[in-house]
C-alpha positions as CSV (number, residue, x, y, z in Angstrom):
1,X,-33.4,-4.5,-4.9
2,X,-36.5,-2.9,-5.9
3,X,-37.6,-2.2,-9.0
4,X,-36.2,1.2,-9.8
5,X,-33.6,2.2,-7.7
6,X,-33.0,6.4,-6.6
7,X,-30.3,8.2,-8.3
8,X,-27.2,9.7,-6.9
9,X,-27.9,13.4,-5.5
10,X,-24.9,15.2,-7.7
11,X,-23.7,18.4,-5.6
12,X,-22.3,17.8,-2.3
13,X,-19.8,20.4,-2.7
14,X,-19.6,24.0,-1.2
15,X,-18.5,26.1,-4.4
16,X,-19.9,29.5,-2.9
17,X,-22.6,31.7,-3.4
18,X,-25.6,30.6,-6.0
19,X,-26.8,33.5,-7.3
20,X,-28.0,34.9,-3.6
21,X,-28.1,38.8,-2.6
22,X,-29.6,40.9,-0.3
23,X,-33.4,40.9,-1.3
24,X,-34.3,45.0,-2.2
25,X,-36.2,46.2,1.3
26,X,-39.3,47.5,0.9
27,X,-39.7,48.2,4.5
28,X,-36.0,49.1,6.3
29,X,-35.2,48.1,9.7
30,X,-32.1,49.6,10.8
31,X,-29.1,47.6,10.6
32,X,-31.3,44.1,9.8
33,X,-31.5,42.6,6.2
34,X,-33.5,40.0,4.1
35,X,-31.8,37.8,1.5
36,X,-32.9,35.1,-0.6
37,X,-31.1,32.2,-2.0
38,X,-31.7,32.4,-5.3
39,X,-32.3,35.8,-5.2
40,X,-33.4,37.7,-8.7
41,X,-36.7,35.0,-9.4
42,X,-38.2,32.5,-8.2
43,X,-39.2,29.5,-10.9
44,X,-42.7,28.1,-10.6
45,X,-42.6,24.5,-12.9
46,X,-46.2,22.9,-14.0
47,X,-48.0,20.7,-12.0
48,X,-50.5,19.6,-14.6
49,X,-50.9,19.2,-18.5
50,X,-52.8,22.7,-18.6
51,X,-50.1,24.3,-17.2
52,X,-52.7,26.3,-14.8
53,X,-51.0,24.6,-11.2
54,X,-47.8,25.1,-10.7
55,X,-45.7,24.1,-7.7
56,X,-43.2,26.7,-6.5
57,X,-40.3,26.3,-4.0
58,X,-38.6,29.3,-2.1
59,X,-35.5,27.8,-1.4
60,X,-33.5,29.9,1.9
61,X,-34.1,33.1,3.0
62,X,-32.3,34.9,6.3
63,X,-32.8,37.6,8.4
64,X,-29.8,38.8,9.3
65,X,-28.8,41.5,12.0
66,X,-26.2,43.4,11.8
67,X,-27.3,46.1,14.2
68,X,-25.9,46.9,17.8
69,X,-29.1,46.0,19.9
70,X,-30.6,42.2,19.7
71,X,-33.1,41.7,17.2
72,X,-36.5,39.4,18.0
73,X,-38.3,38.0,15.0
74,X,-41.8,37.7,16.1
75,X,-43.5,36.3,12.8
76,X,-42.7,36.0,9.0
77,X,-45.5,35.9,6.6
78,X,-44.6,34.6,2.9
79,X,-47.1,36.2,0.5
80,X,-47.9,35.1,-3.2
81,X,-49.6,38.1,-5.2
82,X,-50.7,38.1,-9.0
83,X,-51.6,41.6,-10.3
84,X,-50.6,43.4,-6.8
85,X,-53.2,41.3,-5.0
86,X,-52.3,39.0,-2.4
87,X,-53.6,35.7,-3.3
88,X,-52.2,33.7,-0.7
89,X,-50.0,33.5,2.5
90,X,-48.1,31.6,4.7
91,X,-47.6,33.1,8.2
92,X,-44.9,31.3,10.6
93,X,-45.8,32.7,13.6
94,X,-43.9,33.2,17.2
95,X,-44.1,29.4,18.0
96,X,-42.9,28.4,14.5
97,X,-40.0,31.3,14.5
98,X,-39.0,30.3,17.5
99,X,-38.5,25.8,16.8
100,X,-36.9,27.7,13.7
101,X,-34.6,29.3,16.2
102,X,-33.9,26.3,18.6
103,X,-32.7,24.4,15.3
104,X,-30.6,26.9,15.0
105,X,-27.4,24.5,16.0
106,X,-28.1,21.8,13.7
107,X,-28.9,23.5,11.4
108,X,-25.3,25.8,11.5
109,X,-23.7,22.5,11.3
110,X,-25.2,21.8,7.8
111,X,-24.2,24.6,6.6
112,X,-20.5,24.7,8.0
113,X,-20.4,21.0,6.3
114,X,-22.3,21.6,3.5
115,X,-22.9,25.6,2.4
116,X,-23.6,24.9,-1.0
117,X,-27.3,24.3,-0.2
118,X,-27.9,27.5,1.0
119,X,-25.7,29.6,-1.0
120,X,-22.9,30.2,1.0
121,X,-21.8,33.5,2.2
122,X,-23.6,35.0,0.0
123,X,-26.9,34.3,2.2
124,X,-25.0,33.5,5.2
125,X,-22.1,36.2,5.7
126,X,-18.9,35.9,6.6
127,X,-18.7,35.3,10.4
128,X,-22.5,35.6,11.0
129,X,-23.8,32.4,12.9
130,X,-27.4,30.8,12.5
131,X,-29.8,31.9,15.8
132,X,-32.8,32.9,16.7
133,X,-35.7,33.8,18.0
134,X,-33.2,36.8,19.7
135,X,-30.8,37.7,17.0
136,X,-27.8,38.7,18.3
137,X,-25.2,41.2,16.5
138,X,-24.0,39.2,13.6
139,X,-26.5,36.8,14.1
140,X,-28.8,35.4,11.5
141,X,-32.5,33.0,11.6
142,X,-32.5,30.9,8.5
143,X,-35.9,29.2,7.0
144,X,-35.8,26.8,4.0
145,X,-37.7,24.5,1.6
146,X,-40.9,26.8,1.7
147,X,-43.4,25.3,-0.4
148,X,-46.5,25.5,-2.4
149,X,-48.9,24.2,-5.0
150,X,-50.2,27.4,-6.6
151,X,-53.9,26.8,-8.8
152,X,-53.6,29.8,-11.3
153,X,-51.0,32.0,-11.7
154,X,-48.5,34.1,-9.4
155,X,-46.6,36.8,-10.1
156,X,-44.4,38.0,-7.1
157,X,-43.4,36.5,-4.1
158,X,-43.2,38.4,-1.1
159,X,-41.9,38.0,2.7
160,X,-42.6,40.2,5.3
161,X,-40.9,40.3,8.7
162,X,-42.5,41.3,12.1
163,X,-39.6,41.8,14.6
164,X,-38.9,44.0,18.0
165,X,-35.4,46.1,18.9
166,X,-35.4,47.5,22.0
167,X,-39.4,46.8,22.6
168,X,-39.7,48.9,19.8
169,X,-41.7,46.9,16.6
170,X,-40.0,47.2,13.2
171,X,-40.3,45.8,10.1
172,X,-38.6,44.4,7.2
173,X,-39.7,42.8,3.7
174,X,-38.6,42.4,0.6
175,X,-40.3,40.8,-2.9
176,X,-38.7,39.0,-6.4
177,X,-40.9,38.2,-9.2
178,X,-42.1,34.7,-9.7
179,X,-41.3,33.6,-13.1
180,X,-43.6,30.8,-15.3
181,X,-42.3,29.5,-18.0
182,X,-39.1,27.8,-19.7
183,X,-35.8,28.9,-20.7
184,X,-35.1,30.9,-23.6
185,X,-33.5,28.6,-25.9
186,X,-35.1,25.3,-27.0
187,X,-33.8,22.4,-26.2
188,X,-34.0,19.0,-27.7
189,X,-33.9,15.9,-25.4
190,X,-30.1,14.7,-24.2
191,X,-30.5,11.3,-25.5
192,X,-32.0,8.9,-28.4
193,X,-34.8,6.7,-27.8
194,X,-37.0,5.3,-25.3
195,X,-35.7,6.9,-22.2
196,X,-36.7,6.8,-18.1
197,X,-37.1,10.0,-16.4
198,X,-35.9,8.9,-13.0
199,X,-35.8,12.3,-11.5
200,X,-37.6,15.2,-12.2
201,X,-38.4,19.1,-10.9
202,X,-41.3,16.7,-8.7
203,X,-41.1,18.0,-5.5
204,X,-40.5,14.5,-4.5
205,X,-37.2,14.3,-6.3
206,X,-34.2,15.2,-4.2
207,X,-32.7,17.6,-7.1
208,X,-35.5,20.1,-6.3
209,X,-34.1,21.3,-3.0
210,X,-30.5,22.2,-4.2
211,X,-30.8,25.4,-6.4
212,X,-28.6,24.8,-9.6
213,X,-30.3,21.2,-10.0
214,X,-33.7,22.4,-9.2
215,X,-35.0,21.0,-12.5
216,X,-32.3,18.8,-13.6
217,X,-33.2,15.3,-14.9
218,X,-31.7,11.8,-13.9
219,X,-32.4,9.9,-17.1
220,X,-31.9,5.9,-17.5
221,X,-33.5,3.2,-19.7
222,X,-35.5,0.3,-18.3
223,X,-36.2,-3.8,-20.2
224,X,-38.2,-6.2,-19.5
225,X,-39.7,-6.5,-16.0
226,X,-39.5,-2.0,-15.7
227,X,-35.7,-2.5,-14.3
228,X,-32.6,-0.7,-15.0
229,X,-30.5,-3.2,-16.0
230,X,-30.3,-7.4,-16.6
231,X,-28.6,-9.9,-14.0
232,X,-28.0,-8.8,-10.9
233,X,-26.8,-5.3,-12.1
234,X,-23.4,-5.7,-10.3
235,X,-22.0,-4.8,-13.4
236,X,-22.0,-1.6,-15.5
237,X,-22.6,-3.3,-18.5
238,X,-26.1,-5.1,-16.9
239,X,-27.6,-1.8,-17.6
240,X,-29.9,-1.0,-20.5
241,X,-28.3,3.0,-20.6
242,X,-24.9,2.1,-20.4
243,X,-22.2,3.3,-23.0
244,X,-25.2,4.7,-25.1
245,X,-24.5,8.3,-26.7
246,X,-25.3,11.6,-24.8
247,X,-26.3,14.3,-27.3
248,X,-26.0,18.0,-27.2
249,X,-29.4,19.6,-26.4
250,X,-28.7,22.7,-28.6
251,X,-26.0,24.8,-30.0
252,X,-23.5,25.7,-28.2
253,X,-19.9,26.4,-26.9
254,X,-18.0,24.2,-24.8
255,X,-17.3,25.7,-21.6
256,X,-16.0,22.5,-19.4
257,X,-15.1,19.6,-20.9
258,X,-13.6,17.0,-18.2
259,X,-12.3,13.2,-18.4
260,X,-10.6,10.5,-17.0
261,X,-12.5,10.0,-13.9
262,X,-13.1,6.9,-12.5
263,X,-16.2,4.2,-12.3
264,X,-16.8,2.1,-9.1
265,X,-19.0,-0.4,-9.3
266,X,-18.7,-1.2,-6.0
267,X,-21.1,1.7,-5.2
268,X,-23.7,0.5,-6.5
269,X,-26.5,-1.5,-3.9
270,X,-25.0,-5.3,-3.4
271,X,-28.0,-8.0,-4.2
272,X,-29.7,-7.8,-0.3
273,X,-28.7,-4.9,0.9
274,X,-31.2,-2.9,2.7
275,X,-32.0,0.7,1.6
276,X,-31.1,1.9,5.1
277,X,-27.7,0.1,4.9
278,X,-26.8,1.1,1.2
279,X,-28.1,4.6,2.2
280,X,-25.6,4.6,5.3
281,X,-22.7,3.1,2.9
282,X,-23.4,5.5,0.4
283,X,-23.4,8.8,2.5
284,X,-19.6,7.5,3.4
285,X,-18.3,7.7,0.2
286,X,-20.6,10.4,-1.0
287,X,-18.4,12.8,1.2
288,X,-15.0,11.7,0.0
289,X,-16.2,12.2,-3.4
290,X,-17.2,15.7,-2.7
291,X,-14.1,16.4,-1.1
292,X,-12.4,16.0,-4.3
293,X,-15.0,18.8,-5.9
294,X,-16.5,19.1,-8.9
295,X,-14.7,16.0,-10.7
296,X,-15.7,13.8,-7.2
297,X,-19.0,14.8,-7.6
298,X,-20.0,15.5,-11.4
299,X,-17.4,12.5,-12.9
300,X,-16.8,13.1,-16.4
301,X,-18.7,15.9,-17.8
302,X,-19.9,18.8,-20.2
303,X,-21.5,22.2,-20.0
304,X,-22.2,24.2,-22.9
305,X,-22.7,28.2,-23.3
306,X,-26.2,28.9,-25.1
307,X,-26.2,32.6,-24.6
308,X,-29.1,34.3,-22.9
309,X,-27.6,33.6,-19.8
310,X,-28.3,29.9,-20.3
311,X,-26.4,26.8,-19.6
312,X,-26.4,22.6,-20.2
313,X,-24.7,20.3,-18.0
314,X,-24.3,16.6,-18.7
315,X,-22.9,14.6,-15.8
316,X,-21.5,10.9,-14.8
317,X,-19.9,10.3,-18.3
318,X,-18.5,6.8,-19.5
319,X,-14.3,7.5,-18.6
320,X,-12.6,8.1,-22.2
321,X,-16.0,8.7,-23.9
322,X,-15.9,12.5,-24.1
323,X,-15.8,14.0,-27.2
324,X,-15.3,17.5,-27.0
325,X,-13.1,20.2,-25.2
326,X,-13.6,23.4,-24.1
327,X,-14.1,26.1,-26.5
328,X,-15.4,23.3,-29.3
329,X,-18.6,24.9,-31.4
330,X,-20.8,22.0,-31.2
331,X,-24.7,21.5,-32.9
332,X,-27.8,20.2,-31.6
333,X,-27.7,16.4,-31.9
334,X,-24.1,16.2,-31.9
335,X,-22.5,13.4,-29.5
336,X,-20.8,14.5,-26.3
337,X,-20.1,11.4,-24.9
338,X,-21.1,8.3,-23.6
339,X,-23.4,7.5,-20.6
340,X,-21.4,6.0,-17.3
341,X,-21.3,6.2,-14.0
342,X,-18.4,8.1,-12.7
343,X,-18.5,10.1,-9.9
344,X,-21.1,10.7,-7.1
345,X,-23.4,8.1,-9.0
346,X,-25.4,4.5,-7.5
347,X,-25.8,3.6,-11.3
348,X,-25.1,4.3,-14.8
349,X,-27.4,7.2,-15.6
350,X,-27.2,10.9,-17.4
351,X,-27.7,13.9,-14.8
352,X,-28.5,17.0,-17.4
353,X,-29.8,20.2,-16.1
354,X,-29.9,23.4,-17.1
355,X,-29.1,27.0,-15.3
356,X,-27.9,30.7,-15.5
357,X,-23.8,29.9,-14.9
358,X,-21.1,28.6,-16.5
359,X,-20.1,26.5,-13.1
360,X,-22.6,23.8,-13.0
361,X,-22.9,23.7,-8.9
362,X,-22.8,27.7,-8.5
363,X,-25.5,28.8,-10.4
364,X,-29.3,28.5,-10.1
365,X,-31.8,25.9,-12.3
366,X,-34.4,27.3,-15.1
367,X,-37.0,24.9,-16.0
368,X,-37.0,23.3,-19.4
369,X,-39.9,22.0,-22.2
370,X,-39.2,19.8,-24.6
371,X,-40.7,20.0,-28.0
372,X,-39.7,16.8,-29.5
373,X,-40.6,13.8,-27.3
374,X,-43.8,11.9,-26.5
375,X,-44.7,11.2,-22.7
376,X,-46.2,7.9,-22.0
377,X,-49.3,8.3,-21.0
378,X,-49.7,12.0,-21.3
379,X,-52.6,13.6,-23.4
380,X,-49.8,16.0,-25.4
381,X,-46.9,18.1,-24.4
382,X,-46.4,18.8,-20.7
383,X,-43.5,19.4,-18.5
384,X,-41.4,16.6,-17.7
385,X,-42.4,14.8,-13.8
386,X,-40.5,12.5,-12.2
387,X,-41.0,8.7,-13.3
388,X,-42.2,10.0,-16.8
389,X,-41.0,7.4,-20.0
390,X,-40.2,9.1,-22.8
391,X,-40.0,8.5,-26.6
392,X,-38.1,11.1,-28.6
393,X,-39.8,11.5,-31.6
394,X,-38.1,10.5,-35.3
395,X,-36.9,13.1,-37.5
396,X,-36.6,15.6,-34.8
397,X,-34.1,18.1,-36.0
């Protein structure tokens, strides 16, 4: 085992669309259309302590045709603009459209396994297939996981399509605003303590590529040595989080309140196993917990209502631990339940994120600061990154 083992991904569950929607055209080409996944904004989360560099993922986009005569995408140029100027962009040109296209297969077979990751129908109607180059009617070319590391600050993000019909060129784009900052309501950190920020919004952290856990959290403890647990952590109670109290980050309402789901240790990786062969293990019963939905994937768990649009999700809870039920008032501080590891989980551990539903895998992430802990290391306040230890500070409030 090495020394800090990878958190469970949470979703693996189609639940439908995640905030997606046809993108607004700017430029209309008959019976084609652009949608994004999230559509509305695009979150750009701090790359540094100044907060100048930000990293900034668009997530899926399509180009869908709906028209009678096939539609060839010739090039798709992503541009970032701050003030109405273009300050950078990304062209994928013919070559790069068209390995898009060829993966096109595979690619459809993700999604008919797996459509929460790009929205569902939502960005992939109903009975339109994945192609491309050549769109056919009812046809649609899909690019994902679009990044970039942005130095100074962005304001819209914009794609542009370059496409024939008939030998005849026409165009399509369509823009959202890119959005820097936090959410609206302050938060307070999930937990008491010295605390290990497994996962983060990094863009090394698997959370960042699913849309309502773009900048959730996967928060342990570590002891002596900088592991997770004592012994040979075969057991839940070897680890230095478990059965410790998970705390509400703010006032709220209780909008889900689930328990009585089951722990496994079994799950968890044996003393020699490979990473390969507890990855391959893993994926196995990854899918028969996702088949069961939300309670297969999330365990035992809370969301709360914060208003302004804003949601908390706590996930993997301790089976019999949870406090609270749905439609409890509950304050900042107060304790939710205890941290487990029930459902898709490799180890005891808190998932929390935060995002703009009330269902905690159909809804898209919003990036969160928090005022009252100290970052190892860090020379003051600064978004959380993954790997980050944490000490919340005493007499927070």
């Amino acid at each position: 085992m090495g020394a800090f083992r990878k958190f469970a991904l949470l979703a693996a569950v189609a639940l439908g669309a995640v905030g997606a929607a046809q993108a607004a055209p700017e430029k209309a080409a008959p019976d084609a259309e652009l949608r994004f996944c999230p559509a509305g904004q695009v979150w750009a989360y701090p790359l540094d302590e100044t907060g100048r560099s930000h990293s900034l993922l668009l997530q899926n986009l399509t180009v869908v045709n709906q028209g009678k005569a096939p539609l060839r995408v010739t090039a798709l140029h992503i541009d970032l603009l701050a003030n109405g100027t273009v300050v950078e962009t990304r062209t994928l040109d013919r070559a790069q459209v068209e390995r898009w296209g060829s993966n096109a297969e595979g690619v459809q077979a993700l999604v008919d396994q797996a459509p929460w990751q790009v929205c569902g129908e939502a960005l992939v109607p109903s009975g339109v297939r994945l192609g491309g180059p050549v769109l056919k009617t009812g046809q649609a070319l899909l690019i994902f996981r679009q990044q970039f590391a942005m130095d100074g600050p962005r304001d819209t993000l914009r794609v542009r399509v370059e496409a024939e019909r008939n030998g005849t060129p026409v165009q399509l784009a369509a823009s959202m605003p890119v959005r820097t900052g936090f959410s609206k309501t302050q938060f307070r950190f999930p937990m008491n303590g010295v605390a290990y920020v497994g996962w983060a919004p990094s863009m090394h952290s698997g959370h960042r590529f699913m849309p309502a856990q773009e900048f959730a959290l996967d928060i342990a403890r570590t002891g002596p040595g900088g592991l997770t647990y004592s012994g040979d952590g075969q057991k839940f109670a070897d680890y230095f989080a478990y059965g410790d109290d998970i705390l509400a980050a703010a006032d709220g309402r209780v909008v889900l309140a689930v328990d009585g789901e089951p722990e496994f240790e079994e799950v968890m990786q044996r003393p020699g196993e490979s990473a390969e062969d507890y990855a391959k293990r893993h994926r196995i019963g990854q899918a028969q917990r996702a088949a069961r939905g939300l309670n297969g994937v999330a365990g035992n768990h809370v969301m709360l209502d914060h208003g302004n649009g804003e949601y908390s999700f706590y996930a993997h809870m301790k089976p019999g631990s949870v406090k609270v039920k749905a439609g409890d008032v509950v304050k900042a501080g107060q304790v939710l339940g205890e941290l487990g590891s029930s459902g898709n989980s490799t180890e005891p551990h808190l998932h929390f994120h935060v995002c703009d539903g009330p269902d905690p895998l159909n809804c898209a992430g919003i990036p969160v600061l928090f005022q009252d802990v100290s970052i190892l290391w860090a020379n003051g306040m600064r978004a959380l990154q993954s790997g980050d230890i944490v000490t919340v500070k005493k007499g927070r409030t």
